[in-house]
DRENNU-595456 format. One line per 5 residues: their letters; for each residue x, y, z of C-alpha. Coordinates in pm, whole numbers, padded with zeros to 5 digits. Each point is the difference from the previous one (the first is absolute). Layout:
! DRENNU-595456
A = X/Y/Z  ...
This chain:
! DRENNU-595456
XXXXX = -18525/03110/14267  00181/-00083/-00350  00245/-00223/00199  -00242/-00249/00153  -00090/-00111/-00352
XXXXX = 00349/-00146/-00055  -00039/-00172/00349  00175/-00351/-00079  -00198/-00269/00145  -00026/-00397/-00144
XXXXX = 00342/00004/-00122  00205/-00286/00107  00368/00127/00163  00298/-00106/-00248  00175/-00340/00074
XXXXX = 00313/00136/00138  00188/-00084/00350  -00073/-00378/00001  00224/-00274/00027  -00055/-00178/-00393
XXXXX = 00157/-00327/00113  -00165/-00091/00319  -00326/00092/-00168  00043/-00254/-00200  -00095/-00315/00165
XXXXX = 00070/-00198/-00337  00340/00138/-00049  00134/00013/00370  -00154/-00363/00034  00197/-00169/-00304
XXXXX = 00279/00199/00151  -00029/-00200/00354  -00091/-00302/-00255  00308/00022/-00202  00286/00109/00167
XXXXX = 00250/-00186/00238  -00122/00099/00347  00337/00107/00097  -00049/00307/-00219  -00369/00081/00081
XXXXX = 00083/00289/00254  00293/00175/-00241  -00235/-00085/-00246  -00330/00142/00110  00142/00299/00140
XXXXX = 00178/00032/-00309  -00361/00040/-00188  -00175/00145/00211  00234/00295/00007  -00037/-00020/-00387
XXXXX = -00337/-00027/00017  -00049/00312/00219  00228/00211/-00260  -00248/-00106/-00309  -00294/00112/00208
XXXXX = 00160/00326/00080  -00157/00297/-00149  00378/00155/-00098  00087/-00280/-00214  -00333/-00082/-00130
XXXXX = 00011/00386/-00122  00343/-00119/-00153  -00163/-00254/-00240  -00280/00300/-00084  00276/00186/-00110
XXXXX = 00207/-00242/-00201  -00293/-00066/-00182  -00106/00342/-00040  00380/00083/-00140  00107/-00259/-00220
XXXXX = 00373/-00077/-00114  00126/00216/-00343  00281/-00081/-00215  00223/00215/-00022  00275/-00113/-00362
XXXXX = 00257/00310/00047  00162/00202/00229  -00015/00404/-00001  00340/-00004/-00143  -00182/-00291/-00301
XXXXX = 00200/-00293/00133  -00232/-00312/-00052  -00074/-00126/00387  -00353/-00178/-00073  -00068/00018/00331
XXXXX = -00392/-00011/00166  -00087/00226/00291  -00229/-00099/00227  -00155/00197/00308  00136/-00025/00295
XXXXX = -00262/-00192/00217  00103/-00262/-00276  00341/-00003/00136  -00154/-00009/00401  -00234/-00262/-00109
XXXXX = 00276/-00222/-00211  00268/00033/00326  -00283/-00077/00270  -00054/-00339/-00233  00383/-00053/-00042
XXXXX = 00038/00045/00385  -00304/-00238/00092  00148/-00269/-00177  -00193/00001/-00310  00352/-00109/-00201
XXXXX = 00124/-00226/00322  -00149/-00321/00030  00263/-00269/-00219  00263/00045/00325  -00263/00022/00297
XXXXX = -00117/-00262/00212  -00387/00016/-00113  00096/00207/-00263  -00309/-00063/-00232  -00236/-00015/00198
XXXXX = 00052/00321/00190  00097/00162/-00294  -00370/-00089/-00185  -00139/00127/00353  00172/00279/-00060
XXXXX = -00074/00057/-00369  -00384/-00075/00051  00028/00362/00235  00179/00155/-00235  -00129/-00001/-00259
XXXXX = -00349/00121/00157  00171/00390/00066  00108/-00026/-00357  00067/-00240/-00278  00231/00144/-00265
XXXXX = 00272/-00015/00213  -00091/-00339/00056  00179/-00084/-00371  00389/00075/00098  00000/-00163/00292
XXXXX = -00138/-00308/-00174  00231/00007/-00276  00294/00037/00261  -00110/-00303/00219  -00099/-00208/-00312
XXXXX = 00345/00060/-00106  00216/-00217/00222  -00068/-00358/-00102  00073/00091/-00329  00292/00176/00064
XXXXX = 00146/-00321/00197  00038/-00187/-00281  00300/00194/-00071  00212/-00007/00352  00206/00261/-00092
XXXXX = -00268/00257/-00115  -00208/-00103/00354  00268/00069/00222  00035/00357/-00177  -00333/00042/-00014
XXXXX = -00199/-00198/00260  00082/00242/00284  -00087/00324/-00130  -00358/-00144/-00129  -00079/-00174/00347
XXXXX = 00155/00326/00183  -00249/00188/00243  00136/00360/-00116  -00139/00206/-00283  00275/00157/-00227
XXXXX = -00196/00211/-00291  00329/00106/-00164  00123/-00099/-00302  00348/-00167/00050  00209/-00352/-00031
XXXXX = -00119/-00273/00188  00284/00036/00176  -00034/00355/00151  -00351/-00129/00132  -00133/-00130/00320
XXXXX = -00360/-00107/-00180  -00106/-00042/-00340  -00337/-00081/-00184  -00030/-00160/-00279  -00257/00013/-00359
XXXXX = -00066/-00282/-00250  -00028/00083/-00362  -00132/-00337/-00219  -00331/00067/-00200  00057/00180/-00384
XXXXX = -00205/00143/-00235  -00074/-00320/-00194  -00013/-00216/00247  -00150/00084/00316  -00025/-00326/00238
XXXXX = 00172/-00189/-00321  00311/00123/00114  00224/-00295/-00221  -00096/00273/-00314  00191/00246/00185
XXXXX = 00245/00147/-00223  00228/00202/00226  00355/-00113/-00124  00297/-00081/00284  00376/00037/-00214
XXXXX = 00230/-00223/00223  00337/00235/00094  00330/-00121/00055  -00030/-00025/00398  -00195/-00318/00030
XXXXX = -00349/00025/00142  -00003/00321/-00143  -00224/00151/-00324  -00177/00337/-00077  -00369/00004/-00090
XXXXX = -00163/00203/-00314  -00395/-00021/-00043  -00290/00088/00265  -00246/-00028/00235  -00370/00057/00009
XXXXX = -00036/-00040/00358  00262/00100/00236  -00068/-00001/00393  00139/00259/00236  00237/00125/-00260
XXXXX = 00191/00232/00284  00126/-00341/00127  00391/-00024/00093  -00074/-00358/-00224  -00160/-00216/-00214
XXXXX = -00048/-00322/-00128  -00088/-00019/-00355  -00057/-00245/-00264  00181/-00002/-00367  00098/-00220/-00284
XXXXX = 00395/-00115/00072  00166/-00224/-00274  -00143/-00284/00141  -00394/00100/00095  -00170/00170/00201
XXXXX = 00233/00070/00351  -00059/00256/00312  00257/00294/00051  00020/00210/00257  00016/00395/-00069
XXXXX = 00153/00229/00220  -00111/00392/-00009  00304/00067/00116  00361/-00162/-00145  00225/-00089/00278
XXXXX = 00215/00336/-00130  -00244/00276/00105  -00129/00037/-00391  -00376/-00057/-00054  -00133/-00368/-00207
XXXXX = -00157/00093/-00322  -00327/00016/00083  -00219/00192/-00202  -00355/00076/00162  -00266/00075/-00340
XXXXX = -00279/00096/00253  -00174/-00113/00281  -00330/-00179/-00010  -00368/00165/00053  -00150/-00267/00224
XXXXX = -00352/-00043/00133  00124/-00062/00394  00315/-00043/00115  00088/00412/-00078  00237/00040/00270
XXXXX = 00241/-00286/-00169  00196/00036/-00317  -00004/-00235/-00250  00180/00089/-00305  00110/-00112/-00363
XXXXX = 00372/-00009/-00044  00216/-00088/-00245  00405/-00091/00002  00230/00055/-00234  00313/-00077/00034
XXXXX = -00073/-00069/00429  00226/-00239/00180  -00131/-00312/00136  00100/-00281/00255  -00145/-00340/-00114
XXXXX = -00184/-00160/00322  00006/-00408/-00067  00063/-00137/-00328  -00075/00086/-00350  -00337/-00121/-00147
XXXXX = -00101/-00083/00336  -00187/00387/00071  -00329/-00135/00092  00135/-00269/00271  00232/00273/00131
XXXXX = -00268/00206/00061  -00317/-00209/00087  00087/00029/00391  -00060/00370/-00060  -00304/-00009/-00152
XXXXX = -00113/-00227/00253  00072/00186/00301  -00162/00334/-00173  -00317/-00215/-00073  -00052/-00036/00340
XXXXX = 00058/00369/00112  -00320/00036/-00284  -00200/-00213/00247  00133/00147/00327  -00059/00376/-00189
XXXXX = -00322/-00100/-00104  -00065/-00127/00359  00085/00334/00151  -00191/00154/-00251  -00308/-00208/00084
XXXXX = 00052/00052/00328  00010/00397/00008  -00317/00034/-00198  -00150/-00211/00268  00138/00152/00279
XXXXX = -00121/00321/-00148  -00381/-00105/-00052  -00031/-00177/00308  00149/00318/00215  -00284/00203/-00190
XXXXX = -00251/-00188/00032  00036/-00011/00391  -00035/00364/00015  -00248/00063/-00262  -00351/00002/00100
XXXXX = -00308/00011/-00265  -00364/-00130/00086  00029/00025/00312  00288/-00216/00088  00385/-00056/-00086
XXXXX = 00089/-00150/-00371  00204/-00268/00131  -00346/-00130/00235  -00237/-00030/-00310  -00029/-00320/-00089
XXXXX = 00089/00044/-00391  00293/00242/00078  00146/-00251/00239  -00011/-00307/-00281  00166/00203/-00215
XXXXX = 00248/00121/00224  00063/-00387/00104  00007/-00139/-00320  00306/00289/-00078  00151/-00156/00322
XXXXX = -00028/-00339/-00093  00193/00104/-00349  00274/00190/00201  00077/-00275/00250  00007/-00273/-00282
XXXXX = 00263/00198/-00157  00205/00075/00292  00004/-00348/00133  00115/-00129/-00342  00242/00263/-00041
XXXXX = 00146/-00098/00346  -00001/-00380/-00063  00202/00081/-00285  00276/00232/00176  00051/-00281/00237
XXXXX = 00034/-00252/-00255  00371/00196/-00126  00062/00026/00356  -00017/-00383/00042  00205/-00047/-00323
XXXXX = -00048/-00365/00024  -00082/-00209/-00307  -00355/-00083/00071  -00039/00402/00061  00219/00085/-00343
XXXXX = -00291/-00250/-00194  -00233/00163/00122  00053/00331/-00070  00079/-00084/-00350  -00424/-00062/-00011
XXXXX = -00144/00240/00235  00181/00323/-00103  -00108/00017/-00379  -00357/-00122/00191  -00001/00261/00240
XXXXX = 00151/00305/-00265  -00282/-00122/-00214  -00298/00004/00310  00105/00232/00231  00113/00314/-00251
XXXXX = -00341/-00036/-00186  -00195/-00017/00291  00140/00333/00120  -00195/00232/-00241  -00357/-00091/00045
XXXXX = 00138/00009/00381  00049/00353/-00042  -00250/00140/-00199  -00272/-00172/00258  00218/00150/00266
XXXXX = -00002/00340/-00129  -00384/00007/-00021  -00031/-00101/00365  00084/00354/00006  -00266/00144/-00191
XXXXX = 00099/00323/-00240  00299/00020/00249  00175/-00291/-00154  00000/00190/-00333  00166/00278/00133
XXXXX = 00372/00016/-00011  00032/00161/00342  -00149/-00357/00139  00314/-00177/-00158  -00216/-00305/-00136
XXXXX = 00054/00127/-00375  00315/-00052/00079  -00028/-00376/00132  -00206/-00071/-00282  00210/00123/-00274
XXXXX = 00295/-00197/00193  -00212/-00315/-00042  00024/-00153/-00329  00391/00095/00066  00116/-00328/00136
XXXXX = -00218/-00236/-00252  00148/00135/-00327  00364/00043/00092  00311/-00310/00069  -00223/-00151/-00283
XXXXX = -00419/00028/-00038  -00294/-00260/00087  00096/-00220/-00285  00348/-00004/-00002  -00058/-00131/00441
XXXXX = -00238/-00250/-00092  00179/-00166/-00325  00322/-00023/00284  -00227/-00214/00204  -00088/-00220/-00280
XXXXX = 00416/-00001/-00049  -00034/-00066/00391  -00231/-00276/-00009  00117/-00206/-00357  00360/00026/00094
XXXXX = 00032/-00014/00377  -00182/-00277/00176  00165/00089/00333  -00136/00370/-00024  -00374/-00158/00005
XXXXX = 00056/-00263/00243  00143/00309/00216  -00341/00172/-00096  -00207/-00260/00111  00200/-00078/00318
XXXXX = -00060/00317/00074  -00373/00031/-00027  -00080/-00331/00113  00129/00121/00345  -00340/00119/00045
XXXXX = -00181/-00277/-00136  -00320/-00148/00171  -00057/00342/00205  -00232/00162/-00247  -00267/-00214/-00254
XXXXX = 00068/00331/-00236  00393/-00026/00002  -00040/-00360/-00051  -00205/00004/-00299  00197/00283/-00165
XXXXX = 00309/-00209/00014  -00209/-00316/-00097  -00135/00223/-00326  00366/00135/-00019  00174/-00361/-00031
XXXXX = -00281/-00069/-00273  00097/00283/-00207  00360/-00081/00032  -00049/-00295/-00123  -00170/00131/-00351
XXXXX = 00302/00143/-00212  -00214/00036/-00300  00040/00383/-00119  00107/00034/00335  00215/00337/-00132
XXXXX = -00392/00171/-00036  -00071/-00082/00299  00343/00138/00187  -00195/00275/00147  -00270/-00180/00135
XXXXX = 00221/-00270/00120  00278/00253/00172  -00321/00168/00163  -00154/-00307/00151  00408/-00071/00128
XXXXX = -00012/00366/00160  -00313/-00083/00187  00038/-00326/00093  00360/00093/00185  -00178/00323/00131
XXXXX = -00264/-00214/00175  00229/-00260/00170  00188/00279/00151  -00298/00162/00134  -00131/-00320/00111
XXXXX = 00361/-00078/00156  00046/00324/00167  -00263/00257/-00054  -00297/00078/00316  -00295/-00264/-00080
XXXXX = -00241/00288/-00177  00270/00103/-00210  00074/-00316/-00145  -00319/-00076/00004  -00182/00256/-00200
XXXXX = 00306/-00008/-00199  -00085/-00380/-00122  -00376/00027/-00041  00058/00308/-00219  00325/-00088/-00231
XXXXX = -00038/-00354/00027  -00347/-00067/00063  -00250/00154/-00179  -00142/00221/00275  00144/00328/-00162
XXXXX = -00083/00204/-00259  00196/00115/-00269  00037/00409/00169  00138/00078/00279  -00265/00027/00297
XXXXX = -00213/-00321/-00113  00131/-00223/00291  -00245/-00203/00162  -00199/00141/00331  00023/-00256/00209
XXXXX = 00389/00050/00025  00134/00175/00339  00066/00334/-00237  00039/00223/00302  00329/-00187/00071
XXXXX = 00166/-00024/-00262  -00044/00417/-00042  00142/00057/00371  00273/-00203/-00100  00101/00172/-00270
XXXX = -00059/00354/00134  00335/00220/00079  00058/00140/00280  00119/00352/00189
């Protein structure tokens, strides 16, 4: 008799065995949307075959477990030879070559690179995000890397290379490589022109060693990174090897690892060099320029991270609430279980669309694309990163008490969240780089408004929130206090074109009369009732 009164009935099963891409009607569609249709069968099969591995229970168990171990420095050997080396357990390394080998570093050299790549990244990062950080780094590398030929054509191959090579050796000895980026300092943070790091020039030319440090150092177990210092002539880029092209370890000195909120799985360090040798990328004084296209590219892995972030905790709260039952029915059929559950959807799909539009846009490299990317990625770091936390939170309590339980693994999405918003530079650095955008680039508004006024005349809503938009524009007076408001507005407006352009009729539509209409509260769950709700839900429910 004792047994029956652990009889486990009302539990929803756990999401595991589904396919996490074709469940996805938002992601698979800007898929078929974006890509060349030549490539839509390599493609698709591609991603589906990725998405079945992230909604496998053997490497969801991995990301438990990377989480549940994080990485340790380790300064000296046994024997007390300094190594400063950080151990990590080993579903990091399964999780870190299943990204390498899916692509995750690939997409400068592949025909739809981007674009399958951000497809790609959006599953990823929803088995497990830390991981997330190197491969980022590694792809955001390249551009900056080609504005020294030489240095790309050593480099470039390794960093795009579909094989994972954790050991410690010259680039030369490798088949793949990841890289880190080291740039904020103690006194500076996002100001990185204090930066104080010095870079001594050596007789080879091109050459220097580096004495100061770094607050914030990415993926320190990197074979590579790009750094910024203070040469003779400014501020310049360098990059560090770990590893000197004789076999001998860089001097690079690892002080400790940081105690984050989220993001446990990943390293992130502080690191100083003294004495470490150094390969100027670009010229002297021109740091910032050299790497900008870095920066870019990992502002938009925050919005495709975020995305997949947003689009787990939804995943996970619709999935419950189709098995739950309480008052006599399932959660997802009451009416106030099901607006909530929409509204989470409508967030989720406005961020993957976006985050999509914008992979495609560095696919298309073409000039009107390059201007207009130079607006909507600061506007989308800015929108889609902050949206993700009060995504997950409302997520989590879909779930009830379960969400606040570890096993559920929506603590862990939620202290992933704010993650994406605060790092590659915080809500006001993004917004004062639209202002930059916007004062200093007329092409990269014209692009903007080309864009959204492809949708123009097919919702009263969208209309009027360009209409207040241009208006707004057009007042620059303390326009720098009202950046945030401004960038948000931006964010919004470009969400709702693309839902009007591509989105199913009661997405888009519930989308406008709630974000830019005033049919919506300020919570999630206050969308009007007369919107086809029930839709939206199935739409975004996964499935076995």
């Amino acid at each position: 008799m004792a047994g029956s009164t652990h009889t486990v009935t009302n539990q929803p099963p756990p999401l595991v065995g589904y396919d996490a891409y074709t469940s996805d009607r938002a992601l698979s569609e800007a898929v078929d949307r974006h890509l060349d249709p030549e490539l839509l069968d390599e493609v698709r099969g591609e991603l589906a075959a990725l998405g079945k591995t992230c909604g496998s229970a053997q490497v969801q168990e991995w990301g438990v477990l990377a989480n549940e171990h994080p990485p340790t420095l380790r300064t000296h050997d046994r024997y007390g030879h300094r190594v400063d080396e950080v151990d990590f357990h080993p579903a990091w390394h399964r999780l870190l070559g299943k990204g390498v080998a899916a692509g995750l570093t690939a997409a400068w050299g592949r025909p739809g690179g981007h674009v399958r790549r951000a497809a790609a990244f959006v599953l990823w990062t929803q088995v497990e995000a830390g991981n997330g950080c190197p491969l980022s780094m590694t792809h955001a590398a390249v551009p900056a890397l080609r504005t020294d030929p030489g240095l790309a054509a050593e480099w470039e191959p390794r960093l795009t290379s579909m094989i994972y090579d954790r050991e410690l050796r010259p680039a030369a000895r490798k088949a793949g490589a990841l890289f880190g980026m080291g740039m904020t300092e103690k006194q500076g943070g996002s100001d990185v022109r204090a930066n104080t790091t010095a870079a001594t020039p050596l007789a080879e030319d091109g050459t220097y060693t580096l004495t100061g440090h770094k607050w914030f150092c990415s993926a320190p177990m990197s074979d590579g990174f790009l750094v910024l210092a203070q040469a003779p002539a400014g501020l310049t880029c360098f990059l560090v090897p770990r590893v000197l092209a004789d076999g001998s370890r860089n001097v690079f000195l690892i002080r400790r690892l940081k105690n984050k909120l989220g993001n446990r799985s990943n390293a992130s360090a502080e690191v100083e060099f003294d004495g470490t040798w150094a390969r100027r990328v670009g010229e002297e004084d021109r740091g910032v320029r050299t790497i900008i296209e870095m920066v870019a590219a990992t502002r938009l892995d925050c919005v495709l991270g975020s995305a997949g972030l947003m689009r787990q905790a939804v995943a996970q709260a619709v999935h419950h609430c189709a098995h739950r039952e309480a008052f006599g029915g399932k959660l997802v059929d009451k009416p106030l279980m099901r607006n909530v559950l929409a509204d989470l959807a409508l967030e989720s799909e406005a961020a993957t669309v976006l985050a999509m539009r914008l992979a495609a846009a560095y696919d298309d490299g073409g000039e009107q694309e390059r201007a207009l990317l130079r607006i909507a990625v600061p506007t989308a770091k800015y929108w889609v990163t902050k949206r993700c936390t009060p995504l997950t939170v409302e997520a989590s309590e879909c779930l009830g008490g379960n969400g606040y339980v570890e096993e559920s693994g929506m603590p862990r999405l939620v202290r992933e969240s704010p993650l994406n918003s605060i790092w590659e530079g915080a809500g006001n650095v993004q917004a004062l780089d639209v202002l930059r955008a916007l004062q200093r680039e007329p092409t990269a508004l014209n692009a903007y408004l080309q864009e959204v006024g492809k949708a123009r005349g097919a919702d009263h809503r969208l209309d009027a929130a360009i209409k207040g938009l241009l208006t707004e524009l057009a007042d620059l007076e303390g326009i720098e206090c009202r950046a945030r408001r401004l960038t948000e507005r931006l964010a919004l407006t470009l969400q709702g074109s693309l839902l009007v352009r591509f989105a199913p009729p009661e997405v888009a539509d519930a989308f406008c009369a709630s974000r830019l209409g005033t049919d919506g509260g300020s919570a999630f769950g206050t969308l009007p009732p007369t919107l086809n709700l029930r839709s939206v839900v199935a739409r975004s429910r996964p499935q076995a």
